[in-house]
KOLPAPA-604800 format. One record per atom (N, C-alpha, C): residue number from 1; atom name; x, y, z. Coordinates in pm, 1 decimal. Layout:
N
+-----+------+----------+----------+----------+
:  nr : atom :       xx :       yy :       zz :
+-----+------+----------+----------+----------+
: NUM :   CA :        X :        Y :        Z :
...
+-----+------+----------+----------+----------+
***
This chain:
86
+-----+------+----------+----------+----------+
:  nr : atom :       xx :       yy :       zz :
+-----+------+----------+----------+----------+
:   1 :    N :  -1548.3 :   1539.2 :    480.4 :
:   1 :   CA :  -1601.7 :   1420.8 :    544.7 :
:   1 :    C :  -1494.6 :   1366.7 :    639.1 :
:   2 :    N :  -1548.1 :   1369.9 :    794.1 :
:   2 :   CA :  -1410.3 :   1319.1 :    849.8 :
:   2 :    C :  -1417.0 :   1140.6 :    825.7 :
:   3 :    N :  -1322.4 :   1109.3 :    860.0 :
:   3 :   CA :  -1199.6 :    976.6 :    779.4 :
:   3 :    C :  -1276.0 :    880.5 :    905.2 :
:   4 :    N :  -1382.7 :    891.7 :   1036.5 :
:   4 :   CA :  -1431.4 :    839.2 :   1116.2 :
:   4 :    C :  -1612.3 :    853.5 :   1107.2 :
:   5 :    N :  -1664.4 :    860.9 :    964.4 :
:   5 :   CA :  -1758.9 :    902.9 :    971.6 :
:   5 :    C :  -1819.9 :    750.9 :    898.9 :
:   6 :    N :  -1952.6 :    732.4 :    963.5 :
:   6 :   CA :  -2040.7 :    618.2 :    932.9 :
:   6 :    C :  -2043.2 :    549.8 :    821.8 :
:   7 :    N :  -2075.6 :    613.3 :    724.5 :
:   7 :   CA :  -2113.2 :    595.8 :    532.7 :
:   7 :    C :  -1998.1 :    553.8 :    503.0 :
:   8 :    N :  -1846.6 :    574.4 :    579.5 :
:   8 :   CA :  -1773.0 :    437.2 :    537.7 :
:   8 :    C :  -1731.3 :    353.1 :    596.0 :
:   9 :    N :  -1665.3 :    243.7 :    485.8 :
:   9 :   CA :  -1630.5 :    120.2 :    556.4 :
:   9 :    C :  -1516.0 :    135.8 :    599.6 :
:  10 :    N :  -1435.5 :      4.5 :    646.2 :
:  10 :   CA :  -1326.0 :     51.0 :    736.7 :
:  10 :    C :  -1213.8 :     68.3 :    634.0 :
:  11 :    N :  -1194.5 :     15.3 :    525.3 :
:  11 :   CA :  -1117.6 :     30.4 :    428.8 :
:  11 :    C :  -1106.7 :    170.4 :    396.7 :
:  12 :    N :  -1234.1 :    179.6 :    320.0 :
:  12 :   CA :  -1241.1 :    311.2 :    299.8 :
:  12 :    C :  -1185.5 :    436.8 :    382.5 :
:  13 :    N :  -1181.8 :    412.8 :    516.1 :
:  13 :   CA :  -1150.5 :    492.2 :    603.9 :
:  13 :    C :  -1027.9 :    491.6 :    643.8 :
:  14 :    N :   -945.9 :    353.9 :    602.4 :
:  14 :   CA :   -833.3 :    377.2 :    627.8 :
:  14 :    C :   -752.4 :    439.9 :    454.2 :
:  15 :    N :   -820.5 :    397.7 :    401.8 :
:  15 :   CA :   -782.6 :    489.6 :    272.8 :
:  15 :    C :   -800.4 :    593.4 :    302.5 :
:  16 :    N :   -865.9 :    683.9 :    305.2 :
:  16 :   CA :   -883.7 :    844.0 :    341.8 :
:  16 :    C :   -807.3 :    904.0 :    454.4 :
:  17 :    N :   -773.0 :    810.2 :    533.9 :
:  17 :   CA :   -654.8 :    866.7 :    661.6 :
:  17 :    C :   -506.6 :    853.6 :    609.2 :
:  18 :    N :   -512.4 :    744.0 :    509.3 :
:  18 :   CA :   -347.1 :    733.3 :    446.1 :
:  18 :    C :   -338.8 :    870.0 :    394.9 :
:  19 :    N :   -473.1 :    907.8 :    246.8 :
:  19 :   CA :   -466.7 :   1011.2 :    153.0 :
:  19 :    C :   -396.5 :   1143.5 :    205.9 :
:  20 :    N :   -478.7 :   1148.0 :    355.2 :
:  20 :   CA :   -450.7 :   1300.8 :    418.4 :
:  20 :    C :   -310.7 :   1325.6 :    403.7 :
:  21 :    N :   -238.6 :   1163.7 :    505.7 :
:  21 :   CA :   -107.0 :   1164.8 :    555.8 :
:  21 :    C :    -34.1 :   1198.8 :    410.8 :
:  22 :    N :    -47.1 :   1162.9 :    354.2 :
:  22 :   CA :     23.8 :   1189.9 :    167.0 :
:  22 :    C :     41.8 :   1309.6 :    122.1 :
:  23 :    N :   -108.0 :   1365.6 :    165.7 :
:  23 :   CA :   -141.7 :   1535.6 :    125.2 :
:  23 :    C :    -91.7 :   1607.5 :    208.2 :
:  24 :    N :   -115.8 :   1549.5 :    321.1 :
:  24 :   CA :    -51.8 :   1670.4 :    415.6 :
:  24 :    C :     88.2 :   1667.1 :    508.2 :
:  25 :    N :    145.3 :   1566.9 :    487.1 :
:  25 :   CA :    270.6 :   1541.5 :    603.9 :
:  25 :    C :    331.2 :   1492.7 :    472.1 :
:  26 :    N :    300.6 :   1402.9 :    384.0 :
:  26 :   CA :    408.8 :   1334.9 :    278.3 :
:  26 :    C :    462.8 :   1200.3 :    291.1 :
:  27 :    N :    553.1 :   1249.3 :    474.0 :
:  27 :   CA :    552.5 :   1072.6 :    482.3 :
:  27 :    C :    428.3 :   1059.3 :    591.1 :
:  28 :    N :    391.0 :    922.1 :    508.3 :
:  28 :   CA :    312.3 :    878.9 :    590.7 :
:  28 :    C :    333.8 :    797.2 :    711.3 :
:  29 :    N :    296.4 :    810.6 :    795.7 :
:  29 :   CA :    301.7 :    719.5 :    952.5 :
:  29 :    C :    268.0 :    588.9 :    962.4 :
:  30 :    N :    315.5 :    485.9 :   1051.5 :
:  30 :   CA :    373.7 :    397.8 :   1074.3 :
:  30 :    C :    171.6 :    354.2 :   1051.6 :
:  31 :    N :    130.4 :    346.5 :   1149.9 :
:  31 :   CA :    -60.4 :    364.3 :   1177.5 :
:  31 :    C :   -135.3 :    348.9 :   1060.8 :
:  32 :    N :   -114.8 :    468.2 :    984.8 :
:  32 :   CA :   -166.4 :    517.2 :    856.2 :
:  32 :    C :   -139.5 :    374.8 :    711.6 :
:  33 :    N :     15.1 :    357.0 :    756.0 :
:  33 :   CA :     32.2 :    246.9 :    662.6 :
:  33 :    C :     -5.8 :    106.2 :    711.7 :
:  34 :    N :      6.6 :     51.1 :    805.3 :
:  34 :   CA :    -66.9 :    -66.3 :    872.9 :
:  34 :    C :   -221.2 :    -77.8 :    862.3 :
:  35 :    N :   -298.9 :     38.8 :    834.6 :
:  35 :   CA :   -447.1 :     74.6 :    823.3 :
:  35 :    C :   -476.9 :     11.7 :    666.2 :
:  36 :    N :   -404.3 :     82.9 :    550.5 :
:  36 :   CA :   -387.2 :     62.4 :    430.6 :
:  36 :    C :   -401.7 :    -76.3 :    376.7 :
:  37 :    N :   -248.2 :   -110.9 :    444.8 :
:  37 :   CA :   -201.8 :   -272.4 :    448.3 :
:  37 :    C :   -307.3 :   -368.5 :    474.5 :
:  38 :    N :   -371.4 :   -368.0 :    573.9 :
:  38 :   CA :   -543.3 :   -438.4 :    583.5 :
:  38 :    C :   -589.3 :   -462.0 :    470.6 :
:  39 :    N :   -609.8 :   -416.3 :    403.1 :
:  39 :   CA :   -697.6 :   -390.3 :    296.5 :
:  39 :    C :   -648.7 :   -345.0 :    162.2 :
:  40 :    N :   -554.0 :   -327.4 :     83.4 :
:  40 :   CA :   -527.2 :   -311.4 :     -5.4 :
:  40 :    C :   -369.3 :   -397.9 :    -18.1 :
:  41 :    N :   -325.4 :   -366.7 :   -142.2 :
:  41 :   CA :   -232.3 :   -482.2 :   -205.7 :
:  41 :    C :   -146.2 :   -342.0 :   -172.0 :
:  42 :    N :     15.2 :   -401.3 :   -254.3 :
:  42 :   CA :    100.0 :   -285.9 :   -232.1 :
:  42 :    C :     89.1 :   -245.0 :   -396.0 :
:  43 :    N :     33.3 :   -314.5 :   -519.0 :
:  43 :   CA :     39.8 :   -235.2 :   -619.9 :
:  43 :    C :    -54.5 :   -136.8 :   -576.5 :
:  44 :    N :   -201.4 :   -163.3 :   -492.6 :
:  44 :   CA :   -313.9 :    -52.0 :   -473.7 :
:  44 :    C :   -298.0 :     94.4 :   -410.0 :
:  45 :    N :   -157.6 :     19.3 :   -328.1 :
:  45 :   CA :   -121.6 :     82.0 :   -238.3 :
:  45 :    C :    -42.3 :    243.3 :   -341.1 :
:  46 :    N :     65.9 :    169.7 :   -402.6 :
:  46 :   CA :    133.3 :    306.4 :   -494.8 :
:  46 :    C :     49.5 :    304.7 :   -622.0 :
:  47 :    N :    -50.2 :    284.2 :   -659.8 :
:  47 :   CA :   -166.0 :    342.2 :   -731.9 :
:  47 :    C :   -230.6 :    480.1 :   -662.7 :
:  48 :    N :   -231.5 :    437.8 :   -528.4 :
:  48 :   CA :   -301.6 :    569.4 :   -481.7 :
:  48 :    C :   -198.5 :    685.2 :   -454.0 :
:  49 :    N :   -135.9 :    663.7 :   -452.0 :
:  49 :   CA :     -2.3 :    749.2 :   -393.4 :
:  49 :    C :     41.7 :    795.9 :   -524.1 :
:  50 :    N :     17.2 :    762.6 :   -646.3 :
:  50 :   CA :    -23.8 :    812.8 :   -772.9 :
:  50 :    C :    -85.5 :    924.3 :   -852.6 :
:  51 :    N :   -210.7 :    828.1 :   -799.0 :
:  51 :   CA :   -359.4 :    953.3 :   -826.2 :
:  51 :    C :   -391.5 :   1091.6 :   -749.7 :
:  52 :    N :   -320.9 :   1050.1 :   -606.2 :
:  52 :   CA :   -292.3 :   1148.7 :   -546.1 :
:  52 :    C :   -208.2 :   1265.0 :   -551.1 :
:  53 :    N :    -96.8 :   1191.3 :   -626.6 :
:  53 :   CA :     12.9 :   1307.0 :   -659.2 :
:  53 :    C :    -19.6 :   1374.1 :   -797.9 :
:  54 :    N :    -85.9 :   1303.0 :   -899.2 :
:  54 :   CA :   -106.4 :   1343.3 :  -1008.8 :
:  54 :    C :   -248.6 :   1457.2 :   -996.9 :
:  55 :    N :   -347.4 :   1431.9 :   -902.0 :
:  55 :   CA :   -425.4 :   1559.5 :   -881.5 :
:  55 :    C :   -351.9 :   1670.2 :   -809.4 :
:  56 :    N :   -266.4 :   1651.5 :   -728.7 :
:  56 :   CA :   -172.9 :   1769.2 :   -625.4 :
:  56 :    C :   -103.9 :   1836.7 :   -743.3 :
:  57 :    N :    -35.9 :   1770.2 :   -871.9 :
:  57 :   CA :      5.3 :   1842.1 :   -961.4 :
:  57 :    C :    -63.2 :   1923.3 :  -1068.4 :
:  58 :    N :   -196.8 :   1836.5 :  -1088.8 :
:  58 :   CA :   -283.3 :   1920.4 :  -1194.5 :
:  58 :    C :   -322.6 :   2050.1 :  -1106.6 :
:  59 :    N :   -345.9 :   2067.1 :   -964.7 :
:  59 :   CA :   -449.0 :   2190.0 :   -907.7 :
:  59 :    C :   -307.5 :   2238.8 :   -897.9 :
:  60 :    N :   -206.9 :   2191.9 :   -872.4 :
:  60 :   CA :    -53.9 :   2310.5 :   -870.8 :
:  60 :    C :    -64.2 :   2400.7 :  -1068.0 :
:  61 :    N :    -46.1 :   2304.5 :  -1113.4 :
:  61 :   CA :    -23.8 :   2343.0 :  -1260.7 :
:  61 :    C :   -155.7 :   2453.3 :  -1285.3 :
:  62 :    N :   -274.5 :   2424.1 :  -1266.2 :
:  62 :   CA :   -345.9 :   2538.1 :  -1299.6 :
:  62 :    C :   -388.9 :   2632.5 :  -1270.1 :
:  63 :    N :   -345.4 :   2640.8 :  -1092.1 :
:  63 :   CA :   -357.5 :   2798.3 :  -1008.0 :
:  63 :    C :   -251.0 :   2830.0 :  -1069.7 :
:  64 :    N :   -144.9 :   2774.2 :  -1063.2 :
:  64 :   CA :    -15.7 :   2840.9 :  -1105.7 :
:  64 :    C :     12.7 :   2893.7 :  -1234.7 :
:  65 :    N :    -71.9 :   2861.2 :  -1308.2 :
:  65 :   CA :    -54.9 :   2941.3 :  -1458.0 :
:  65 :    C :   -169.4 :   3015.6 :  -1497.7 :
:  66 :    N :   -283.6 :   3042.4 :  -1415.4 :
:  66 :   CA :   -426.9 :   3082.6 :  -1346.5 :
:  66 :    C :   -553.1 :   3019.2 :  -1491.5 :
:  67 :    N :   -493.3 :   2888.0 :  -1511.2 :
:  67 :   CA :   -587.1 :   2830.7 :  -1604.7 :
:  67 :    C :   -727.3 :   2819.8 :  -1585.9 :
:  68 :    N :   -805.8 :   2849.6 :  -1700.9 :
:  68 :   CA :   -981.4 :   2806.2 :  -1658.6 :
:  68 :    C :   -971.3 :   2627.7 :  -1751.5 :
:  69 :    N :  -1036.2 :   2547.8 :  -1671.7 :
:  69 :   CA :  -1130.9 :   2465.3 :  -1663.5 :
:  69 :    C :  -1219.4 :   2448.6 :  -1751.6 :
:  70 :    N :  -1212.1 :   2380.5 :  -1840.3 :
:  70 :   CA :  -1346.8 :   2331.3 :  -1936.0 :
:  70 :    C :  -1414.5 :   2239.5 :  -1857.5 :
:  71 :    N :  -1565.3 :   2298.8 :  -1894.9 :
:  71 :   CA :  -1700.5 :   2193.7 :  -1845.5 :
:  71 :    C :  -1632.7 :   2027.8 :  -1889.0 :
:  72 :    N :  -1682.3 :   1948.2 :  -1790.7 :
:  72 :   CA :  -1620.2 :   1807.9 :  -1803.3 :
:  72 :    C :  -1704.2 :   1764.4 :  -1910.6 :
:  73 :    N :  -1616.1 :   1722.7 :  -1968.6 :
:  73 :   CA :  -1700.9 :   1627.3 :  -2104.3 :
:  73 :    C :  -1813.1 :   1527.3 :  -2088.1 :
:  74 :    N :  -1744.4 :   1491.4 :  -1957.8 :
:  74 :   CA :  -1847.8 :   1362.3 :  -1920.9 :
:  74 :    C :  -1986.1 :   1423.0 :  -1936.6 :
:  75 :    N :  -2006.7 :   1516.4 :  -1864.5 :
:  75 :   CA :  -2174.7 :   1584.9 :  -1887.0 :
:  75 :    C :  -2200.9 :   1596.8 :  -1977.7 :
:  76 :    N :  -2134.8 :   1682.7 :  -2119.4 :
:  76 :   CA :  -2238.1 :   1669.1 :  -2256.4 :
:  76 :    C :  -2241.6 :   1585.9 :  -2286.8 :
:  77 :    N :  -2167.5 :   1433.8 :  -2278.2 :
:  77 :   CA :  -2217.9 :   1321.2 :  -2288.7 :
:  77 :    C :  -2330.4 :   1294.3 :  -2238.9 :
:  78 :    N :  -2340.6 :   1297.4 :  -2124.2 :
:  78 :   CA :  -2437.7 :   1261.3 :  -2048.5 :
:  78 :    C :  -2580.3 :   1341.5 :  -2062.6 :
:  79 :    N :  -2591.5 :   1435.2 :  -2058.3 :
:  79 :   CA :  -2685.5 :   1546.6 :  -2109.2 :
:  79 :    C :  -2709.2 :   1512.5 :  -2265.8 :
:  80 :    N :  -2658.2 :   1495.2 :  -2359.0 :
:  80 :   CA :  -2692.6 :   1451.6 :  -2540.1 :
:  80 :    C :  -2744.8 :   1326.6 :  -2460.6 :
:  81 :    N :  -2701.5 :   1214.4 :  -2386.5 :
:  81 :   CA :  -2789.3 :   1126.3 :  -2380.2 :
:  81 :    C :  -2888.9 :   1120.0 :  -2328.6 :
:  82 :    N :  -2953.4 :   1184.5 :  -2244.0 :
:  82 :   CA :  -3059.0 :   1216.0 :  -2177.7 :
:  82 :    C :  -3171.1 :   1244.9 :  -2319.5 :
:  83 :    N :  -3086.3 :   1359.9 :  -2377.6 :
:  83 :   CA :  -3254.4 :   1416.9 :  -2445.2 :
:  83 :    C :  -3238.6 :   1331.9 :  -2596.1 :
:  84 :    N :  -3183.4 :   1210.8 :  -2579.7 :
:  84 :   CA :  -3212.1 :   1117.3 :  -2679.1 :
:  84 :    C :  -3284.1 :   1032.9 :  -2659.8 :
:  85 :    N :  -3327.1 :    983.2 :  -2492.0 :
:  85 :   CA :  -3393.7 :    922.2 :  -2438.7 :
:  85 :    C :  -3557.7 :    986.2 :  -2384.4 :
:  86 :    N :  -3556.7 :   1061.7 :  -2468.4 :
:  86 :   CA :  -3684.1 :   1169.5 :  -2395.8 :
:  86 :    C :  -3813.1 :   1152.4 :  -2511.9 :
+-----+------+----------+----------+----------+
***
């Protein structure tokens, strides 16, 4: 989804242009952080810079040791609740 596309708001969009700069350059740019700053706090700010690094490490950690993936739990939750409601 590009980071200029309709379905989001401007926040949102400047969140997703910081994320890239994080993912893909590291430091982020002067732009990128003034975009952020709008709209989020600075705890929100290294929250994301967080979540971000902590998924960059889980998909490192499990190509890298060529781990499989268990079905997300959330679904057999969600699925047992369904056919309790049926």
């Amino acid at each position: 989804m590009p980071s200029s596309d309709a379905a989001l708001n401007e926040a949102e969009r400047a969140l997703l242009a910081f994320g890239r700069e994080v993912v893909e350059k590291v430091r982020v740019g002067d732009a990128a952080f003034a975009g952020v700053r709008k709209h989020f706090s600075d705890q929100q700010i290294v929250e994301a810079i967080v979540a971000l690094g902590f998924y960059m490490m889980m998909a490192r950690l499990t190509e890298a040791t060529e781990t499989d993936l268990d079905p997300a739990a959330g679904m057999a939750v969600y699925d047992s609740g369904r056919t309790r409601s049926r």
